[in-house]
C-alpha positions in Angstrom: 71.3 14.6 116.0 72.8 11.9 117.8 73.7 12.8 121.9 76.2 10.3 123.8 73.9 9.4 126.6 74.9 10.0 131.0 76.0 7.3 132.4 72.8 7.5 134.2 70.7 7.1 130.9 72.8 4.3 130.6 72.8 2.4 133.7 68.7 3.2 133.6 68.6 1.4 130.1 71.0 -1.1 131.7 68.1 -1.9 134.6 65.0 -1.2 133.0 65.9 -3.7 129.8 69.4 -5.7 129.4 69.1 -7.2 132.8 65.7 -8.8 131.8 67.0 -9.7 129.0 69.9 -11.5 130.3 67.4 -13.5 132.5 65.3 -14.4 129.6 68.4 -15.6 128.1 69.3 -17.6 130.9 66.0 -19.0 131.1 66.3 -20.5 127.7 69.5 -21.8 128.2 68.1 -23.6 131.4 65.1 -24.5 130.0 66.1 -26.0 126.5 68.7 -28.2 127.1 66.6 -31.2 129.1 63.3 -30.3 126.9 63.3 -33.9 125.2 64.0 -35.7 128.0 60.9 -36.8 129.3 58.5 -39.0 127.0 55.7 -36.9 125.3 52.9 -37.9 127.3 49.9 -37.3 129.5 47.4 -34.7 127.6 50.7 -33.6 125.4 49.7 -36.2 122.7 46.4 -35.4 123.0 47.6 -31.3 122.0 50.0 -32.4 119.2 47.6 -35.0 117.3 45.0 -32.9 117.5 46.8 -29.8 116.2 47.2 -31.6 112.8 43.8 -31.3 111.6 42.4 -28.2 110.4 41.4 -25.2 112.5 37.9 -26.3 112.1 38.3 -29.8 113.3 40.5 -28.4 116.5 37.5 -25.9 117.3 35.1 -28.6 116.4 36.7 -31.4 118.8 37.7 -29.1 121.7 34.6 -27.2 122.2 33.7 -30.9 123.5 36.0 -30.5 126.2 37.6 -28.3 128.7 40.4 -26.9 126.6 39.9 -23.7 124.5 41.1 -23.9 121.5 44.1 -20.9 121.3 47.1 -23.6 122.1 46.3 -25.8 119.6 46.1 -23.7 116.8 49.0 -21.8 117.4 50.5 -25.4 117.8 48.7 -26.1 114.4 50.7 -23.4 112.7 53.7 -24.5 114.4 54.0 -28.2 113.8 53.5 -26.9 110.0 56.7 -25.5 110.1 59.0 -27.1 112.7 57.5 -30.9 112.6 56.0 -32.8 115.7 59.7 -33.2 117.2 59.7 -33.5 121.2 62.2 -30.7 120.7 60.1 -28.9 118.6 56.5 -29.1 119.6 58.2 -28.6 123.5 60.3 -25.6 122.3 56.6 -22.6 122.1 56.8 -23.7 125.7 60.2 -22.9 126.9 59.7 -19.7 124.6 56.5 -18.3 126.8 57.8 -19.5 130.3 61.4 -17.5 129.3 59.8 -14.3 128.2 57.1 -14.6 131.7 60.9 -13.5 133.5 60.5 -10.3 131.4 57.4 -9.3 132.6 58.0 -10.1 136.0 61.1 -8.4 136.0 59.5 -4.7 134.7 56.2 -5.1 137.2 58.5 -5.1 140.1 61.3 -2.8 138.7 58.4 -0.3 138.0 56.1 -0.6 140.9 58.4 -1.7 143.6 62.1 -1.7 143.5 65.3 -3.7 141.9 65.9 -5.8 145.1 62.5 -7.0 144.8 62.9 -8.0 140.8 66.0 -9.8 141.2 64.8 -11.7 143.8 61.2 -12.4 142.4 62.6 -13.2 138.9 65.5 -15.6 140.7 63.1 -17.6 142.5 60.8 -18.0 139.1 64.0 -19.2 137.1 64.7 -21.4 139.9 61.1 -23.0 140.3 61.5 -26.7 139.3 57.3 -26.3 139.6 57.9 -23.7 136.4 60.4 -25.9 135.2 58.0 -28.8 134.5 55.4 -26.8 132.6 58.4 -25.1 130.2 58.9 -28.8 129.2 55.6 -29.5 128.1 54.0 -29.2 125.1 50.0 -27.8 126.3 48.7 -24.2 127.5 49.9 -23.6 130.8 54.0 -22.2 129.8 51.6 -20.1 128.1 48.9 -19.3 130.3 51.5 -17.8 132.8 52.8 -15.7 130.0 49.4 -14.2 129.1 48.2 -13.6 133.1 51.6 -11.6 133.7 51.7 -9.6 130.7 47.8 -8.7 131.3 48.4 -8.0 135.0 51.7 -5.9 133.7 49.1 -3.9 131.3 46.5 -3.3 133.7 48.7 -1.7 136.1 50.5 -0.2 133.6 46.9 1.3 132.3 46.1 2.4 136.0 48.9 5.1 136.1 49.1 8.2 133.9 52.1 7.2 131.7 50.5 5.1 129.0 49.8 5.0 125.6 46.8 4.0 123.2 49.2 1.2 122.1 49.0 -0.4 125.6 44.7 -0.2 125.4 45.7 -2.1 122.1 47.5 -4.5 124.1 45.5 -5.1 127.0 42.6 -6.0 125.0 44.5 -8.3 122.6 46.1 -10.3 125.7 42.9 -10.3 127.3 41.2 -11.8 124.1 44.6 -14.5 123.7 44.1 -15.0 127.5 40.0 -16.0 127.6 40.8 -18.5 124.4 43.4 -20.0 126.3 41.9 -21.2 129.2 38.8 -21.3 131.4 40.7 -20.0 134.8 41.7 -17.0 133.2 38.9 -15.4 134.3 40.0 -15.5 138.0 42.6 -13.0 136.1 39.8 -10.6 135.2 38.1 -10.8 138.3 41.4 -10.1 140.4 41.4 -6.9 138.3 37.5 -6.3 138.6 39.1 -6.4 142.4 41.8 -4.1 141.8 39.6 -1.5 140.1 36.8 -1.6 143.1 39.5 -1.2 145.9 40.6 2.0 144.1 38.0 3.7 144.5 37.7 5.5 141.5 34.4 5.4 139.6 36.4 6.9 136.1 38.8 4.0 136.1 35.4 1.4 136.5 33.6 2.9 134.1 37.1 2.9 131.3 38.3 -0.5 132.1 34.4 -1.8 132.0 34.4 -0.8 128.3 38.0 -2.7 127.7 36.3 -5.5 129.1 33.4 -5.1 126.9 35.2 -5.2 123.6 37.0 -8.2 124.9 33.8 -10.1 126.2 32.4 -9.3 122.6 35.6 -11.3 120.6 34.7 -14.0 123.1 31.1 -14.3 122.4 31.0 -17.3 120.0 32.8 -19.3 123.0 30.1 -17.9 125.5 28.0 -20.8 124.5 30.6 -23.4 125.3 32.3 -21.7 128.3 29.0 -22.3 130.1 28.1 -25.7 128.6 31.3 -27.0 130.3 30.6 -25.2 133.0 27.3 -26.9 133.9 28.7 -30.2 133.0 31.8 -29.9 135.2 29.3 -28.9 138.4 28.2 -32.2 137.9 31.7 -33.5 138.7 35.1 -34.2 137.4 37.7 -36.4 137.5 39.3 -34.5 139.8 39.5 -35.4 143.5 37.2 -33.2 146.1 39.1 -31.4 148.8 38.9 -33.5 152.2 41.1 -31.5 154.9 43.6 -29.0 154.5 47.0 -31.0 152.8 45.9 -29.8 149.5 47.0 -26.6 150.3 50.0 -27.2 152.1 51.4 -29.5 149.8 50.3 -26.9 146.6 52.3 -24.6 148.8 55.7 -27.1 149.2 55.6 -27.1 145.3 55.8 -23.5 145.0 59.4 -23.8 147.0 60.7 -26.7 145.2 59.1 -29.5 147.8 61.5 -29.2 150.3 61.3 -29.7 154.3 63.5 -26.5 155.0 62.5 -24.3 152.2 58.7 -25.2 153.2 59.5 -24.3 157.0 61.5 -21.1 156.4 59.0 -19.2 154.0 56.1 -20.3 156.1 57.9 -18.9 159.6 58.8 -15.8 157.3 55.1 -15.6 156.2 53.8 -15.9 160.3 56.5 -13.1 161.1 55.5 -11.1 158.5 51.8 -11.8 160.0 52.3 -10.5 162.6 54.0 -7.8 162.0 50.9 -6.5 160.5 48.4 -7.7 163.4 50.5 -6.0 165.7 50.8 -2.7 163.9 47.3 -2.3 162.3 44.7 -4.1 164.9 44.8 -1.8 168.0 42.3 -3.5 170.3 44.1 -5.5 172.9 41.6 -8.5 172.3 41.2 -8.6 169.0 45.1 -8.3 168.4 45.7 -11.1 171.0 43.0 -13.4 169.4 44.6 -13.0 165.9 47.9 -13.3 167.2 46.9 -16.5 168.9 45.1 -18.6 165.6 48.2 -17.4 164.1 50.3 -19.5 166.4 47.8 -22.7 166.4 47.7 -22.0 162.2 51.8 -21.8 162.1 52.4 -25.6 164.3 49.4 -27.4 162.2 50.9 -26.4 159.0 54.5 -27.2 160.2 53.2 -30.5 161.6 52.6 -31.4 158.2 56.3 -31.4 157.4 57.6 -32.3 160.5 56.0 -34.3 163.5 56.0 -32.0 166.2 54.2 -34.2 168.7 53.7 -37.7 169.3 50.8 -39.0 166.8 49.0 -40.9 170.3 48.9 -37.5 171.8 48.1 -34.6 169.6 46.7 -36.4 165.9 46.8 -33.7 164.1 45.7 -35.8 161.0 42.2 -35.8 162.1 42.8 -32.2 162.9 43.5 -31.7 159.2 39.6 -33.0 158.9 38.4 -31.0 161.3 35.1 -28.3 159.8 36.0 -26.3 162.8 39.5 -26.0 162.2 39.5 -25.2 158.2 37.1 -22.8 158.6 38.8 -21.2 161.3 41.8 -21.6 158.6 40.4 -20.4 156.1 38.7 -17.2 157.6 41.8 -16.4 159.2 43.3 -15.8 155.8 40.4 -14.4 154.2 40.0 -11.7 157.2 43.5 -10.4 157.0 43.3 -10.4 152.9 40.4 -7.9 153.0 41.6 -5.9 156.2 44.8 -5.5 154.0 42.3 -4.3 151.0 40.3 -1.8 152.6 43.1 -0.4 154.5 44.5 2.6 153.6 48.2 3.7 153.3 48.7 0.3 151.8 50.7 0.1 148.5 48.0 -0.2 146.0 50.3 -2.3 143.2 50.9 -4.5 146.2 47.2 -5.1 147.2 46.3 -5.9 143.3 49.5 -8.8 143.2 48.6 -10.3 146.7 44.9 -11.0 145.0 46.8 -11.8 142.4 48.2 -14.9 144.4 45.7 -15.1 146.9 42.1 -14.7 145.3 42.1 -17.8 142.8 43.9 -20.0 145.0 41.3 -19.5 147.6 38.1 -19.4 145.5 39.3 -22.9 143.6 40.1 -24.7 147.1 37.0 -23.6 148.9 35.1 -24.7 145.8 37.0 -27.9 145.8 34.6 -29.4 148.4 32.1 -29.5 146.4 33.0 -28.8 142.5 36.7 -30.2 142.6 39.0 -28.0 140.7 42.3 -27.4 143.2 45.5 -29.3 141.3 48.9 -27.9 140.5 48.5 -26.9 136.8 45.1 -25.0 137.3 47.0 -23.1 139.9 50.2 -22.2 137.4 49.3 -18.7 136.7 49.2 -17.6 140.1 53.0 -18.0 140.5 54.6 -15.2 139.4 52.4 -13.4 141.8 52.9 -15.7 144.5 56.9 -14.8 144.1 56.4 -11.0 143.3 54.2 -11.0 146.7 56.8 -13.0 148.7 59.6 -10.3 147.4 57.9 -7.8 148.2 57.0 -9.0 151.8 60.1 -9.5 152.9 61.9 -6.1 151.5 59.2 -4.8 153.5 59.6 -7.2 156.5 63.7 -5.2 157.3 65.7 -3.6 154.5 68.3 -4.7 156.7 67.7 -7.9 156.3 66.8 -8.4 153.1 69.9 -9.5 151.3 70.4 -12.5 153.9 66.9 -13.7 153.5 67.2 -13.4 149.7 70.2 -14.9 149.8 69.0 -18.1 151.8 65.6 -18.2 149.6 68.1 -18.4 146.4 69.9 -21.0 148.0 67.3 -23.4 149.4 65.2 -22.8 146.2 68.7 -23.8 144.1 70.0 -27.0 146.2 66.8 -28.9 145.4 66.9 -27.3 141.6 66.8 -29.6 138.8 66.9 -28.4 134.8 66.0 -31.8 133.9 62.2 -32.6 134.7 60.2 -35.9 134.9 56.8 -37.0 134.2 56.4 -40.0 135.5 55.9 -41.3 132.3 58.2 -44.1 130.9 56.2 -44.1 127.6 59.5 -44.7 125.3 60.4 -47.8 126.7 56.6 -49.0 127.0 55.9 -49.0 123.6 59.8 -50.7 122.7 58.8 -53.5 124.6 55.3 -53.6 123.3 56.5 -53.4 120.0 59.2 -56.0 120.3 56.6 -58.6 121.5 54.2 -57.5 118.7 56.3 -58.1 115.9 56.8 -61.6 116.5 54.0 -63.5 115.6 50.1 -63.3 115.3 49.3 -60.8 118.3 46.9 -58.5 119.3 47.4 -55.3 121.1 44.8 -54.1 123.5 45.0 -50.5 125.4 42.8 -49.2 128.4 42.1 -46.0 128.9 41.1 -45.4 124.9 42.1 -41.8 125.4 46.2 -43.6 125.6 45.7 -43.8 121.8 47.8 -40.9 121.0 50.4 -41.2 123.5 51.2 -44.6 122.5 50.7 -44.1 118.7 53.6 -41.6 118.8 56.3 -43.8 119.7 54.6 -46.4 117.7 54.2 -45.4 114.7 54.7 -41.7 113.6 53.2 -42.5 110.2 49.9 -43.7 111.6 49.9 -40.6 114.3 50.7 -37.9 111.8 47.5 -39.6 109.0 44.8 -37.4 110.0 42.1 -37.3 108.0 38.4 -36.7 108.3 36.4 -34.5 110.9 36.6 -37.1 113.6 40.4 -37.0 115.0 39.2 -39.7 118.0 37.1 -42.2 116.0 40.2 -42.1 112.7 43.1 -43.0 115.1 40.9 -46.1 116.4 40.6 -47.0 113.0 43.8 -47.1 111.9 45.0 -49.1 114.6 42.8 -51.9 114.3 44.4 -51.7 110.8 47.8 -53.2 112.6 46.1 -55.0 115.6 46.1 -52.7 118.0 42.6 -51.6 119.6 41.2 -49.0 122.2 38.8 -50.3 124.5 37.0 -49.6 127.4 35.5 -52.7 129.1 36.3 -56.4 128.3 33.1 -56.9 126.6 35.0 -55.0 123.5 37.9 -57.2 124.1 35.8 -60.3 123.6 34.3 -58.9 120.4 37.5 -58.7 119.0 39.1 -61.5 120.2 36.3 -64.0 119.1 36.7 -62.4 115.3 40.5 -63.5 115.3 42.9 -66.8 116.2 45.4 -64.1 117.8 48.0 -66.2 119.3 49.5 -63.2 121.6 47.3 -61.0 123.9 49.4 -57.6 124.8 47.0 -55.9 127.4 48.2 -52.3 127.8 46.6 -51.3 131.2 47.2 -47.2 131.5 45.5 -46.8 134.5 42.5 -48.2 133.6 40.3 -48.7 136.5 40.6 -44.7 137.0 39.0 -43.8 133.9 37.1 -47.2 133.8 36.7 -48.4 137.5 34.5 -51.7 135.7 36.3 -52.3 132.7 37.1 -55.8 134.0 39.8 -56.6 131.0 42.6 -58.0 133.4 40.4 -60.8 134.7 38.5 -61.5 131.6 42.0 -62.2 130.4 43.2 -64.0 133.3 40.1 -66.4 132.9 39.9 -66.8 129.0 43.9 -67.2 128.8 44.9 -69.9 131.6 46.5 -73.3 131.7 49.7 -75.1 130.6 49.7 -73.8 127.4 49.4 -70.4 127.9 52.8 -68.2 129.0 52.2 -64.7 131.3 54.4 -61.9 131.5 54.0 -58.7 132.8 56.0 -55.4 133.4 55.5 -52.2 135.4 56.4 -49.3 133.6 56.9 -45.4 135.8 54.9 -44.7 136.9 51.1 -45.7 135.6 51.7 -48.4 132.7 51.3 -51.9 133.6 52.1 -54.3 130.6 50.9 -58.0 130.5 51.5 -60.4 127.5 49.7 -64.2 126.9 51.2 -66.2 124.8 49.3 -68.6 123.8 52.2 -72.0 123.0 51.1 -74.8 120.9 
């Protein structure tokens, strides 16, 4: 029989589900309506031609590299339906970095309080760092989604009110989430964490046979996982951590790159410091001792916002470089993160989201030193527990005051807020000028890095980007290029191959950053020295922000 519902059944259902809901809405609102803006490029391209082919050829040609192959099949199916559109293969993404607010939204509602979801949930809708990642078409929109919902779960599983449906669940997000990508293991081990600081044996033993039937749906990746593994020890193309900026600038993203908003959370963050060093460390020296790093700690990381001193009497760049001071840095942090882990009273939802945020962060920059692995989209799926952390913090730091420093986050984090996001990436207006000088006359197109084949081919010709055929994705587009002139190369000894084959009348040297993936490719002089003299016209045109284009026309 149908019962008309209090109006506090209501109001709970109001809390607990439309209000997420609404965000969700307003995320895809926010997040659709720029989504083609930017060119499809960087490792997009790579993600969209490659999700043609079969699901054989995708696992074949990824297990090469250091993406696992979940995104591009699901991209696979996609494409199928809805085309290779920038709307449409950009569209998953605003989809998974939408429905992230959701889960946000119910792990603070259920393990903290309201204020601390609006305010977590604002921020993340706000993020301009989140924004960039809803607009492009690879894992990470994705790999966000799939961290939250399994930190959600495992909570979730750590209380008494659950169901065998959410067992279901955690094991089919943890099995989505290791075919994602690699770092999602930092996820697991945060939880591995979690479980150990609860100190219950019962919960080990059950979530240790969760993670067994997960680890056994991963086994035919095993293999790969640690061949990549071994190879990227070896090194990447990825810079090595030098001094501490890394960090601090990882940290600007995270408030929308601003001066002020950069200042005020990390003043809120030392206040909120010590606060805890002053309630929890009772001896007078050890208290003092803290209390002082924390001081030296806050001006080095404001000084690298703001100059505090004159550069001829405190340089605190080479400070930045000093061992003695990242340790001390570093071990500051890491002190105060297990003191907070093994001491009891503590909220126990909020020690599992501050390792949440904490743990991978400091595990990839400490290991950045020597097996560089610390950049902004590694890091993406530590957000929402950065925010959830920060919300929590400060309802904790005066209930008081928390609706003024909500207030003034929402504000700073809105000001520099921008719905419409920017590669860097002018690709559109590359390949219109490239193909404007290529049609006239007998001319040759040559590209460097090789791996620019797909981002260029898109705007060039849709036909030749969307004829996949064969088992080797790579070695067919370079193919069917050279079919219309236009070849991938890596050094100029490929360039005078080709060139001594054919009377080309018109060199176009597409130069993509070339000496980073080829630091001895040597194609711009080889060209400068083979085409020079009267007879021989040079143009050339910079292109945002990596694309330098340079044509030789050869006049008779």
């Amino acid at each position: 029989m149908f019962r008309i519902k209090s109006k506090d059944e209501i109001k709970g259902l109001f809390f607990a589900f439309i209000v997420p809901l609404l965000y969700v809405l307003i995320n895809l609102v926010l997040k659709i309506r720029y989504v083609s803006y930017p060119s499809l490029a960087n490792d997009e391209p790579f993600s969209v031609y490659h999700a043609q082919y079969s699901i054989s050829t995708i696992l074949s040609e990824l297990s090469q590299g250091n993406n696992p192959p979940l995104y591009e099949i699901f991209l696979h199916i996609w494409i199928s339906f809805f085309g290779i559109s920038e709307l449409s293969v950009r569209f998953p993404s605003v989809i998974f970095s939408s429905l992230t607010i959701y889960f946000i939204y119910q792990i603070c509602r259920k393990y903290f309080n309201l204020k601390v979801a609006f305010l977590a949930v604002t921020l993340f809708t706000l993020s301009n760092y989140q924004m960039y990642f809803a607009h492009e078409a690879r894992v990470y929109a994705l790999f966000v989604l799939l961290s939250t919902v399994s930190m959600y779960q495992f909570l979730k599983l750590l209380s008494s009110n659950y169901a065998k449906l959410d067992v279901v669940l955690y094991i089919v997000i943890g099995v989505l989430l290791l075919y994602s990508h690699f770092f999602s293991w930092f996820i697991f081990f945060v939880q591995f964490i979690g479980l150990v600081i609860s100190f219950k044996k019962e919960e080990i033993m059950r979530f240790g046979k969760y993670l067994g039937i997960i680890l056994i749906f991963y086994l035919p990746y095993v293999g790969i996982f640690i061949a990549r593994f071994i190879d990227s020890s070896g090194g990447t193309w990825i810079k090595a951590v030098e001094n501490l900026r890394p960090l601090h600038v990882y940290f600007g993203k995270l408030v929308n790159d601003t001066h002020i908003a950069y200042i005020v959370v990390l003043t809120l963050a030392w206040v909120i410091i010590q606060k805890y060093i002053t309630h929890f460390f009772k001896r007078n020296l050890i208290r003092f001792g803290f209390i002082f790093l924390s001081i030296v700690i806050l001006i080095i990381s404001l000084s690298i916002r703001i100059p505090l001193f004159p550069s001829y009497l405190i340089p605190l760049e080479n400070e930045f470089l000093s061992p003695l001071l990242m340790v001390s840095f570093l071990l500051f942090f890491f002190v105060l993160f297990v003191h907070f882990q093994m001491k009891s009273g503590q909220n126990y939802e909020t020690k599992v989201i501050l390792s949440w945020f904490f743990l991978p962060g400091f595990i990839m920059f400490v290991s950045s030193f020597i097996i560089p692995m610390f950049i902004e989209r590694y890091l993406v799926f530590i957000v929402p527990g950065f925010l959830i952390f920060l919300s929590v913090s400060i309802s904790k730091l005066d209930s008081k005051l928390f609706p003024s420093l909500a207030i003034l986050l929402i504000i700073l984090m809105l000001i520099p807020f921008k719905p419409v996001t920017n590669n860097d990436r002018d690709v559109k207006a590359l390949v219109a000028k490239v193909k404007a000088q290529h049609e006239n006359g007998n001319s040759a197109i040559f590209m460097c890095p090789d791996y620019f084949g797909p981002t260029f081919t898109y705007y060039f010709n849709k036909e030749l980007f969307t004829h996949t055929e064969g088992q080797n994705p790579s070695g067919h587009l370079k193919t069917v290029l050279s079919d219309e002139n236009v070849f991938l190369v890596k050094s100029d000894h490929e360039v005078d191959s080709i060139s001594k084959l054919n009377n080309y009348e018109k060199f176009i040297y597409i130069d993509a950053d070339a000496d980073f993936a080829y630091s001895d490719n040597n194609i711009k002089n080889y060209l400068n020295d083979k085409l020079k003299g009267d007879s021989v016209s040079i143009d050339s045109t910079y292109f945002p922000g990596i694309f330098n284009v340079y044509t030789y026309s050869i006049n008779e």
